[in-house]
mmCIF file of the C-alpha atoms, coordinates in Angstrom:
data_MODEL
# 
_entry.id   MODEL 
# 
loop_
_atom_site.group_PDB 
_atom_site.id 
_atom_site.type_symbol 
_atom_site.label_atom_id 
_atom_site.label_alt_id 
_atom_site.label_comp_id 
_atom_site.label_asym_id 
_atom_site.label_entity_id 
_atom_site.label_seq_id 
_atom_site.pdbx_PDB_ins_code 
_atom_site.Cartn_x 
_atom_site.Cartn_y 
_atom_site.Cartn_z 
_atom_site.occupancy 
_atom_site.B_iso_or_equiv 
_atom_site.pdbx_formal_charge 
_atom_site.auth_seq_id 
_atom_site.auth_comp_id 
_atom_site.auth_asym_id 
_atom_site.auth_atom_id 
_atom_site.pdbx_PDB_model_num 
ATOM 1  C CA . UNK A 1 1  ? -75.180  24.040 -18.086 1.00 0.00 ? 1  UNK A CA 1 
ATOM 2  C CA . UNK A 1 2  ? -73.902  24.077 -21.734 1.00 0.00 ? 2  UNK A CA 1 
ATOM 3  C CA . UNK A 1 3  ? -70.908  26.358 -21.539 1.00 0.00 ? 3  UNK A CA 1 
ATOM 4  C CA . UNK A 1 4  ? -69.198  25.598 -24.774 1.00 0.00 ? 4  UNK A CA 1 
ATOM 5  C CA . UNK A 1 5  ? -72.983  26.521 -26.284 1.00 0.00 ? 5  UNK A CA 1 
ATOM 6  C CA . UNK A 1 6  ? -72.736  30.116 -24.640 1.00 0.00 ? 6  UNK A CA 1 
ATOM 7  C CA . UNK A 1 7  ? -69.585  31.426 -25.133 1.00 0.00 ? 7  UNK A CA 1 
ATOM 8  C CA . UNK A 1 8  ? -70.001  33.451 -28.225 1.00 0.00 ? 8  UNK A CA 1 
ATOM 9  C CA . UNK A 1 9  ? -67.541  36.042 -29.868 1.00 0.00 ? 9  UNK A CA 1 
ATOM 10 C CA . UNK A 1 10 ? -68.172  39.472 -30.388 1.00 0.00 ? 10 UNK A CA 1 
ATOM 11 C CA . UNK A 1 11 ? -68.687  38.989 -33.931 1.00 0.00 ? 11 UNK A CA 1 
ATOM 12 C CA . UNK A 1 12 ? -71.191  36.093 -33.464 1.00 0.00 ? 12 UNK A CA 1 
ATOM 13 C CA . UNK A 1 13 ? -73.375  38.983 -31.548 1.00 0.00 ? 13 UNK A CA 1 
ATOM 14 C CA . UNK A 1 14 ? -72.860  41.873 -33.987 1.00 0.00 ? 14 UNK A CA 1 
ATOM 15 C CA . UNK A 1 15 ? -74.528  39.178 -36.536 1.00 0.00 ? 15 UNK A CA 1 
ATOM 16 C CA . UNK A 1 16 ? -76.963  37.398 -34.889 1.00 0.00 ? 16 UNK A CA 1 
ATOM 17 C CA . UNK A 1 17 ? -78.006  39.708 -32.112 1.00 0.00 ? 17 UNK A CA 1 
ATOM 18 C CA . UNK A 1 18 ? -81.431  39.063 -32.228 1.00 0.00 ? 18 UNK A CA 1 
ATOM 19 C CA . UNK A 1 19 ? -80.864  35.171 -31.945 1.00 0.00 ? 19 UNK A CA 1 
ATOM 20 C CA . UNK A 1 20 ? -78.473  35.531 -29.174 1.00 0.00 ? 20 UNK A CA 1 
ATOM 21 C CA . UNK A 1 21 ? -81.208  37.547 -27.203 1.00 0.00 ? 21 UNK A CA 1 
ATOM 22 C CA . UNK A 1 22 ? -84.150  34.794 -28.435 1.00 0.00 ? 22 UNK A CA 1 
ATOM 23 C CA . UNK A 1 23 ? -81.522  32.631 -26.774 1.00 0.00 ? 23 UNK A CA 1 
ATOM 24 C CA . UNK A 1 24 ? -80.994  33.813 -23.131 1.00 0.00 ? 24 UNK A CA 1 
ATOM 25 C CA . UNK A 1 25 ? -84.621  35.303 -22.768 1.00 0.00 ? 25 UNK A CA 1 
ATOM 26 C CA . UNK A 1 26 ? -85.351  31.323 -23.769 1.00 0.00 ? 26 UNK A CA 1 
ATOM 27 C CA . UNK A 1 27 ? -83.175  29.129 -21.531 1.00 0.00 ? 27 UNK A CA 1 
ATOM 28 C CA . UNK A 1 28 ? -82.256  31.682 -19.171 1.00 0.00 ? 28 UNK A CA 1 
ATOM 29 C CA . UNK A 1 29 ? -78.635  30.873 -19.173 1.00 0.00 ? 29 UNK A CA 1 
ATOM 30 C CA . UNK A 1 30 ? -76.059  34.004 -19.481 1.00 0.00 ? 30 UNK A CA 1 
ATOM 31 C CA . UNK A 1 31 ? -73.937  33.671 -22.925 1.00 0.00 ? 31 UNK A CA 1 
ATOM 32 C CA . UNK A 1 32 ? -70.231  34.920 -22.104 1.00 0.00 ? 32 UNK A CA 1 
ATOM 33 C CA . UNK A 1 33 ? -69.341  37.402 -25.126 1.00 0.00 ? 33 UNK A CA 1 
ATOM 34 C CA . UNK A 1 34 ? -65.383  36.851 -26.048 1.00 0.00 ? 34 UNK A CA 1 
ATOM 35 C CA . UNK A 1 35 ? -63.428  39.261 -27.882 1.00 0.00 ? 35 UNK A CA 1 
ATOM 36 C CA . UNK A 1 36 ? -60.140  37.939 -29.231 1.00 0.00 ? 36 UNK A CA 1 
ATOM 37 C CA . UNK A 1 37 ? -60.575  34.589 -27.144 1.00 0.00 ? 37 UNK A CA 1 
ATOM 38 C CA . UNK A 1 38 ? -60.862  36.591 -23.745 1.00 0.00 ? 38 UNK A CA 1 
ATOM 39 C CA . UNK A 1 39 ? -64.380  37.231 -21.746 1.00 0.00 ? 39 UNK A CA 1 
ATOM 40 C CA . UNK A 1 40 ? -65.652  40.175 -21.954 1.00 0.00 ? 40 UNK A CA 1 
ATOM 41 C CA . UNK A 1 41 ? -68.691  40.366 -20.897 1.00 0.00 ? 41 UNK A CA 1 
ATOM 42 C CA . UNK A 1 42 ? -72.311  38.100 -20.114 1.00 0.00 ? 42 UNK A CA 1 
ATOM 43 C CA . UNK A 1 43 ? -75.352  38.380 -21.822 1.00 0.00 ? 43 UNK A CA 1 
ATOM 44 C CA . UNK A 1 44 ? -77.864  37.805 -19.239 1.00 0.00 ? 44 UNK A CA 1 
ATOM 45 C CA . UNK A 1 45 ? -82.238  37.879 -19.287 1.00 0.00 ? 45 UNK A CA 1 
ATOM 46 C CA . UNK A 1 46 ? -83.559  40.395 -17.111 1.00 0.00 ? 46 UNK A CA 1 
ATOM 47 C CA . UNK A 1 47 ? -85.948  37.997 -14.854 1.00 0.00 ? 47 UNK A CA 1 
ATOM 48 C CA . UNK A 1 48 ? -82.495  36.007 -14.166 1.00 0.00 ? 48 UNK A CA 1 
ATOM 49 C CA . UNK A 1 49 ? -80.517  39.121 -13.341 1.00 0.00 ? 49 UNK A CA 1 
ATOM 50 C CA . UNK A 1 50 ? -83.678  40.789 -10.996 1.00 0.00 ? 50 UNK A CA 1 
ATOM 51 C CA . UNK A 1 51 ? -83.426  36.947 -9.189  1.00 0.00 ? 51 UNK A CA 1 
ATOM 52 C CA . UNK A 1 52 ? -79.776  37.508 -8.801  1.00 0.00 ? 52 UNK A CA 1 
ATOM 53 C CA . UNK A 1 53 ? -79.312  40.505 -7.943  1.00 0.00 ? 53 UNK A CA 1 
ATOM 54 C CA . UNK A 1 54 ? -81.976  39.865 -5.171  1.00 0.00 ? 54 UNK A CA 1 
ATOM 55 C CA . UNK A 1 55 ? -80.225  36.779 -4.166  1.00 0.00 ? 55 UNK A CA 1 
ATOM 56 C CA . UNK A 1 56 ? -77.217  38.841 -3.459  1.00 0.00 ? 56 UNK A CA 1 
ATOM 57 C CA . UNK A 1 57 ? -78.784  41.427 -1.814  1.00 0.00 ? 57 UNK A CA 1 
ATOM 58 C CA . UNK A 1 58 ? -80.099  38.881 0.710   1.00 0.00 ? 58 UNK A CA 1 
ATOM 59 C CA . UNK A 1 59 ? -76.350  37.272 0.860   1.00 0.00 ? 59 UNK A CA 1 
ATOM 60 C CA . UNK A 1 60 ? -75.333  40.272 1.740   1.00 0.00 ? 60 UNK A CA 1 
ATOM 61 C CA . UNK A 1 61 ? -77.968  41.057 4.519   1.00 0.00 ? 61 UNK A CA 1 
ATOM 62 C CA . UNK A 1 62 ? -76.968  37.299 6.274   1.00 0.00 ? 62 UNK A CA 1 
ATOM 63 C CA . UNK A 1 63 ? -73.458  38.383 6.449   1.00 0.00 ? 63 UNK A CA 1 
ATOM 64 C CA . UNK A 1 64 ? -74.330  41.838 8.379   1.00 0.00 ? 64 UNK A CA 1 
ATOM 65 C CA . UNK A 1 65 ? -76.240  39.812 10.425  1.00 0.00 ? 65 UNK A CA 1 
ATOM 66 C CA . UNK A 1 66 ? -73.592  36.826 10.670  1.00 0.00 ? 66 UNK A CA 1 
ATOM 67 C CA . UNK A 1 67 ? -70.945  39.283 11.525  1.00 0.00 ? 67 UNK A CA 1 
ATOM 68 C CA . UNK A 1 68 ? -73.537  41.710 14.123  1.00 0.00 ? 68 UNK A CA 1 
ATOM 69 C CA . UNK A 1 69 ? -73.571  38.239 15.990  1.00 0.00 ? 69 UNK A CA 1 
ATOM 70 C CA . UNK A 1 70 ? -69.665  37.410 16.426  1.00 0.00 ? 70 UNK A CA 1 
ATOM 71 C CA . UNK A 1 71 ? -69.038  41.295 17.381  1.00 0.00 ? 71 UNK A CA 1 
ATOM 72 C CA . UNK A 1 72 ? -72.316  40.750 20.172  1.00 0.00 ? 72 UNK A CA 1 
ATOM 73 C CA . UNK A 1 73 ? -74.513  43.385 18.458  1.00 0.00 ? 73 UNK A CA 1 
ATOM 74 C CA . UNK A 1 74 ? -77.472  41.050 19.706  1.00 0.00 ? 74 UNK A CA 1 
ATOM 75 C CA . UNK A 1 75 ? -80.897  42.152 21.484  1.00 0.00 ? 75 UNK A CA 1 
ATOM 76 C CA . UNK A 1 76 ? -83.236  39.420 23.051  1.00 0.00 ? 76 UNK A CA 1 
ATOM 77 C CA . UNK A 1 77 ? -85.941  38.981 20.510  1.00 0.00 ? 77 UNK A CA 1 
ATOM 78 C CA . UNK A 1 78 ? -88.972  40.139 23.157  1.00 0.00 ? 78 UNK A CA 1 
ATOM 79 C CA . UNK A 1 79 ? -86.913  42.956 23.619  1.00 0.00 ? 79 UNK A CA 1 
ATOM 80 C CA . UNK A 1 80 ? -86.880  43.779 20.111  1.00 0.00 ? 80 UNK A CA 1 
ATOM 81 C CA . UNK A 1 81 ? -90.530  43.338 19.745  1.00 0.00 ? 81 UNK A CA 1 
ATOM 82 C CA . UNK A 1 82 ? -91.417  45.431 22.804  1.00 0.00 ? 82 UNK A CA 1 
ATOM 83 C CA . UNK A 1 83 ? -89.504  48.445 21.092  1.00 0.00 ? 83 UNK A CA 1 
ATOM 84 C CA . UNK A 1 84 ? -91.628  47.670 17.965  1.00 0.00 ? 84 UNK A CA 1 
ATOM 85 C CA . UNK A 1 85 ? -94.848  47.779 19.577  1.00 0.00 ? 85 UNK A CA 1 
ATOM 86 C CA . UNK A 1 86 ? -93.751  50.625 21.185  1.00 0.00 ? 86 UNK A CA 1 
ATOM 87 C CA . UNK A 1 87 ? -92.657  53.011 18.390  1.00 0.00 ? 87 UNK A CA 1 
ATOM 88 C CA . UNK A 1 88 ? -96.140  51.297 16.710  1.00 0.00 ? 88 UNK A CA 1 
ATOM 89 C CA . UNK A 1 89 ? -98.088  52.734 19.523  1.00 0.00 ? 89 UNK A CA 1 
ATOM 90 C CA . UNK A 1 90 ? -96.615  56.239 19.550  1.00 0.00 ? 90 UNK A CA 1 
ATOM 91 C CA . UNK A 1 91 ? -96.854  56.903 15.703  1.00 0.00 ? 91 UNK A CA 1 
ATOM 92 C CA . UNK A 1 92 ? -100.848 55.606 16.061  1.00 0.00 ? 92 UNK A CA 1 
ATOM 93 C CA . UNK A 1 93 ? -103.156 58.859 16.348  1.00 0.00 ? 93 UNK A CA 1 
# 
């Protein structure tokens, strides 16, 4: 990662806009957007931010699942299964 190369001020992106966005849509690395030296925000492409966003979502899903196990919300797997088939079966005309 170049950092120093995307950290941009506010003003850099009121002027060069459509260069910043050529930019990120190009390497698909966020630029951070500073205003008066602090972040303020992160220019991102949308293909990265769908990938992230999904990324999270399954982060979040092995955590449920991590924390279902230490509380002993478990099932045996056939038993899941059977109760798949099962509701399968019922909803089949």
């Amino acid at each position: 990662m170049h950092i120093t190369n995307d950290i941009k001020p506010v003003t850099y992106l009121k002027a060069k806009a459509a260069d910043l966005l050529d930019q990120i849509n190009e390497t698909h690395r966020p630029v951070i957007i500073t205003q008066n030296g602090e972040p303020r925000a992160v220019l991102q492409d949308p293909k990265s931010y769908e990938e992230m966003r999904n990324a999270l979502g399954l982060l979040k899903l092995l955590a449920q699942g991590e924390e279902d196990v230490r509380k002993g919300n478990i099932r045996p797997q056939e038993e899941v299964f059977s109760d798949l088939e099962r509701l399968l079966r019922e909803q089949t005309p």
